[in-house]
N, C-alpha and C positions, 0 to 999 in steps of 0.2 A: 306787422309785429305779431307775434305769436307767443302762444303762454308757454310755461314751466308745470308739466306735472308730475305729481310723486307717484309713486306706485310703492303703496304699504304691503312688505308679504311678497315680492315679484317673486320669488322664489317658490310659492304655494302650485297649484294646480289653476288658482282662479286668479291668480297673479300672474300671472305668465299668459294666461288666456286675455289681460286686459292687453296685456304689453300688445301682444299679437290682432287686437281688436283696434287698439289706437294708432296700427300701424296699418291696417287693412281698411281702416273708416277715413285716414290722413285725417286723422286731429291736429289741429291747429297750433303745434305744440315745435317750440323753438328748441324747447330743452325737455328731456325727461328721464328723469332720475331713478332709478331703480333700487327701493328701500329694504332691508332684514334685519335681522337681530344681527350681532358682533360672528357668529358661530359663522352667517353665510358671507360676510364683507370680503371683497375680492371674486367672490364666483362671478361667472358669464350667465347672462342672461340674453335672449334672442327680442332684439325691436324691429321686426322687418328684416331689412339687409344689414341692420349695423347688430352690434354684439354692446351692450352694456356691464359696467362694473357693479358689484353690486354694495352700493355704499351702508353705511353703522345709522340705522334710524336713529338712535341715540345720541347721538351726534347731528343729526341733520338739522339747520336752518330752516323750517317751514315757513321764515321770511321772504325768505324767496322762492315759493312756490306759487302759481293761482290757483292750484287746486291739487287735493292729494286724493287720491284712491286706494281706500284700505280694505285689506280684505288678510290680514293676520292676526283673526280671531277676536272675542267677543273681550280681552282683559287686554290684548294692545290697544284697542278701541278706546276701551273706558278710558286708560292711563293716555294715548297720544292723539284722541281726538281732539278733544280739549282744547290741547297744548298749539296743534295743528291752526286749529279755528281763531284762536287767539293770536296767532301769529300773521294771521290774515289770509291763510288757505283755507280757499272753499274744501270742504271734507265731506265726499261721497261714500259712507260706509256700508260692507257689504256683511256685517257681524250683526247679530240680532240686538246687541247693546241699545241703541239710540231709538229703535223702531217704535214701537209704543208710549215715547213722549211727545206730550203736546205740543212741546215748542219744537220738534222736528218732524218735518213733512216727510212722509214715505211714498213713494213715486214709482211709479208705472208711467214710461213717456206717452204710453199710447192709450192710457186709462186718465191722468189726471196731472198732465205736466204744467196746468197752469200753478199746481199746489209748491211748484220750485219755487216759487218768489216769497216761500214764508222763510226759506235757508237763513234770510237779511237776521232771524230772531238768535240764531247760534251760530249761524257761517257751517251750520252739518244738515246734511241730507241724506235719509238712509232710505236703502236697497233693500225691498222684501226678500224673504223667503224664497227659496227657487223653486218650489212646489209652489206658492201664491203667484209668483210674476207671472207663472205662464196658463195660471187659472183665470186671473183677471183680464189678461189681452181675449181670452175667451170669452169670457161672462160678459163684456161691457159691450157690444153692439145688442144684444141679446137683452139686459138689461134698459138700456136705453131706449130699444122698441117695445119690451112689451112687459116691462119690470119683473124682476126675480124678486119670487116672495120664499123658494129653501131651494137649500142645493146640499143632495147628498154624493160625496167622493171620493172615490178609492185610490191611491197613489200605487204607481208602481215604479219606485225608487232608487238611481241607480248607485253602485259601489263608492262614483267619483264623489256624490255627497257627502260622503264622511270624509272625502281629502285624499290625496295619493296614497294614505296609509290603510285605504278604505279600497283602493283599486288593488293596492299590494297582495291583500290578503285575500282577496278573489281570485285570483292570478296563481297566490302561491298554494290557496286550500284543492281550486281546480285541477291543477299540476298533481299536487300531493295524493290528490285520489285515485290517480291513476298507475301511481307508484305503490298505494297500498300505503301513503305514510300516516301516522296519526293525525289527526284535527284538531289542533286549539286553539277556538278562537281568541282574539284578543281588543281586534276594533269595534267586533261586532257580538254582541251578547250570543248568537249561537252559529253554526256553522252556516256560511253564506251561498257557497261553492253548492248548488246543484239544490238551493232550498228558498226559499221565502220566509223575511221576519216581519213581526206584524210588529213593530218596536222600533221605533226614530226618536233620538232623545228621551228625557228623563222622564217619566211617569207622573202624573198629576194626583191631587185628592182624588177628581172626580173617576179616576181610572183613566181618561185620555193620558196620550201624552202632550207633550208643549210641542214637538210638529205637529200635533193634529189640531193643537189649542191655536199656534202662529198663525196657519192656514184660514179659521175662524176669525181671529183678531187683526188682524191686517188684510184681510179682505174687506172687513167690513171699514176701518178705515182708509182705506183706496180706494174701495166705490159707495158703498151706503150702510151705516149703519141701523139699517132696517132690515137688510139679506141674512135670512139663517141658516147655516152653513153646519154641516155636521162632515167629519173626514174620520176618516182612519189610512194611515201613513204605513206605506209599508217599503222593505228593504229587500230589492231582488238583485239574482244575480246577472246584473247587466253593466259593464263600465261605464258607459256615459248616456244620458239621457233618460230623461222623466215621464213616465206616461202618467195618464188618469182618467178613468171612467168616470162621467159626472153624468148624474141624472137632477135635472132644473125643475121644478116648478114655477111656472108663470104666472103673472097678475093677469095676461090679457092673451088672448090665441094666438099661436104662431104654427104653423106648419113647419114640417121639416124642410120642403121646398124654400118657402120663406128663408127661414133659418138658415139653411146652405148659402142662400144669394143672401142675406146678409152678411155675415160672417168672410164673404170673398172678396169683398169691399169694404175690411177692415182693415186698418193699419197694422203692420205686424202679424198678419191672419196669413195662411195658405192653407188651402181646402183640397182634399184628395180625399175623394168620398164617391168612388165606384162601387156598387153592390155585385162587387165579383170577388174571383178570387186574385189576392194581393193587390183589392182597388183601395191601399186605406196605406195609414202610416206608421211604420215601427221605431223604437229606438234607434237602432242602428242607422238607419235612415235618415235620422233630423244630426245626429255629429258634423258639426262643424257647421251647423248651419244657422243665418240668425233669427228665422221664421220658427212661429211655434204654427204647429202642424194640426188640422181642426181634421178627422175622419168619424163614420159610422154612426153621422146625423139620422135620427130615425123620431117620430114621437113615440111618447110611451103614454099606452091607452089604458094606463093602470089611477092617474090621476087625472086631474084636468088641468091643461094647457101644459104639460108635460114631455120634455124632450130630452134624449139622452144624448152624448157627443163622447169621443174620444180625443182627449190633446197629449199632445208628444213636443218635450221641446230638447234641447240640447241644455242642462242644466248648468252647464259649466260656462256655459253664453249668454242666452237671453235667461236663464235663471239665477246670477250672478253679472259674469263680466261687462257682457255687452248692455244690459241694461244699465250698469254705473257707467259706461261709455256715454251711451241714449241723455243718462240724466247731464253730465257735461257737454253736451252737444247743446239740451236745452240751457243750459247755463251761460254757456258762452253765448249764443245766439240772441237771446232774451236779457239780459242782466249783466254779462261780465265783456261788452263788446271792445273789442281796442282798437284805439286809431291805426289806420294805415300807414 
């Protein structure tokens, strides 16, 4: 017997990536329902080889769901999470809404998935950041051996994170330049096509913004609140995938040898770290794939016990999708089992 899952949003960029995740992982999944606003009800959507309807969230019985998976933004959240959880579907949310409450555990399967078993307190479980998910499969063997006392990181951000409306205008601003046509941005506070914005999300007091703030606050609740983390987030022209230069400071010595053969024999880790030319991992590179990518392990002899890394992951996957996949995997497995 096998469960019933909703998929909030199928119609998004990272709604469409679960659909395609829960059909490439074979989830355990009898029925699943493909949820939008009224606007997309009747569109097709792709689950593997079959084609789904795309039914009126507003309308849907989340009675008969075992779990739903949302990821159509931070105000469907707040209004049908809720409603979801109450109804008795476990709710994996991939919106920043639920992250930073105490009574909902934020989850990394490969950083801290015994922390699923606190969902019992709201019936929700939320999905970091896709800049944090793929910083933390990184930081936590590293941490674990030889404790991370700061970590400073540079993101290098791609278009898909601000949504298809965010790959659109890459697409269309790249095209247009070479046409000679005017540039106005709209997704993106400045021109995207052929530039770098140091600006993700809304602006804080302290001058950060809240992607650089999330990165800080959900890391430290994922692995320790003891890691000081400082980021600046940035928005380049790449459609899918995330990179980050992270430079670590350590409690105790590690080599980068060390480090490399840790890190290989992580879960969710792949290491491609030749000191040559193209021995290391680009964007381009990790799309489509569910491994977040560790390259250009070196220490840096500027502090002590100091190492610097490069990760790259597919942000549309394990920075989103496939991790809310990951957290229903441990759900079912651990806590939601059904008789045969």
């Amino acid at each position: 017997m096998g469960y019933t899952v909703a998929v909030v949003g199928a119609t998004g960029a990272v709604g469409a990536e679960m659909l395609n995740i829960l059909a490439e992982r074979q989830f355990p999944a009898d029925k699943v329902v493909a949820l939008a606003s009224s606007r997309s009800v009747g569109r097709d959507v792709s689950f593997g080889d079959q084609t789904l309807k795309v039914s009126n969230l507003e309308e849907f019985d989340f009675s008969e769901a075992d779990i739903a998976l949302f990821s159509a933004g931070g105000s469907i959240s707040a209004e049908y999470g809720p409603k979801a959880a109450a109804a008795g579907a476990v709710v994996i949310d991939n919106s920043s809404f639920f992250r930073m409450h105490e009574d909902v555990p934020l989850i990394v399967p490969e950083c801290n998935a015994d922390a699923v078993a606190g969902y019992t307190k709201r019936n929700i479980i939320a999905n970091p950041n896709c800049s944090t998910a793929q910083l933390v499969v990184a930081l936590k063997p590293l941490h674990e051996r030889a404790g991370i006392k700061r970590v400073v990181v540079s993101t290098y951000q791609s278009a898909s994170g601000a949504g298809g409306s965010g790959m659109d205008e890459l697409f269309n601003q790249t095209k247009g330049i070479f046409v000679n046509d005017e540039i106005e941005p709209d997704t993106f506070t400045k021109q995207i096509a052929f530039n770098v914005i140091p600006h993700i999300d809304v602006f804080m007091d302290d001058g950060s913004t809240k992607e650089e703030w999330k990165m800080v606050a959900e890391t430290k609740k994922i692995l320790d609140p003891k890691i000081k983390l400082t980021a600046t987030c940035v928005r380049v022209p790449t459609f899918v995938g995330h990179a980050e230069a992270v430079n670590i400071e350590l409690e105790k010595p590690l080599s980068a040898d060390e480090a490399r053969d840790l890190l290989r024999e992580a879960p969710g880790l792949m290491v491609v770290d030749k000191r040559e030319d193209g021995g290391y991992i680009t964007p381009v590179e990790c799309v489509g794939e569910y491994a977040t990518y560790v390259s250009r392990v070196r220490e840096d002899p500027t502090i002590d016990n100091g190492l610097n890394i490069w990760v790259v992951s597919d942000n549309l996957r394990k920075g989103a999708a496939l991790n809310a996949v990951q957290i229903a995997e441990v759900l079912i497995n651990r806590f939601l089992k059904k008789a045969a």
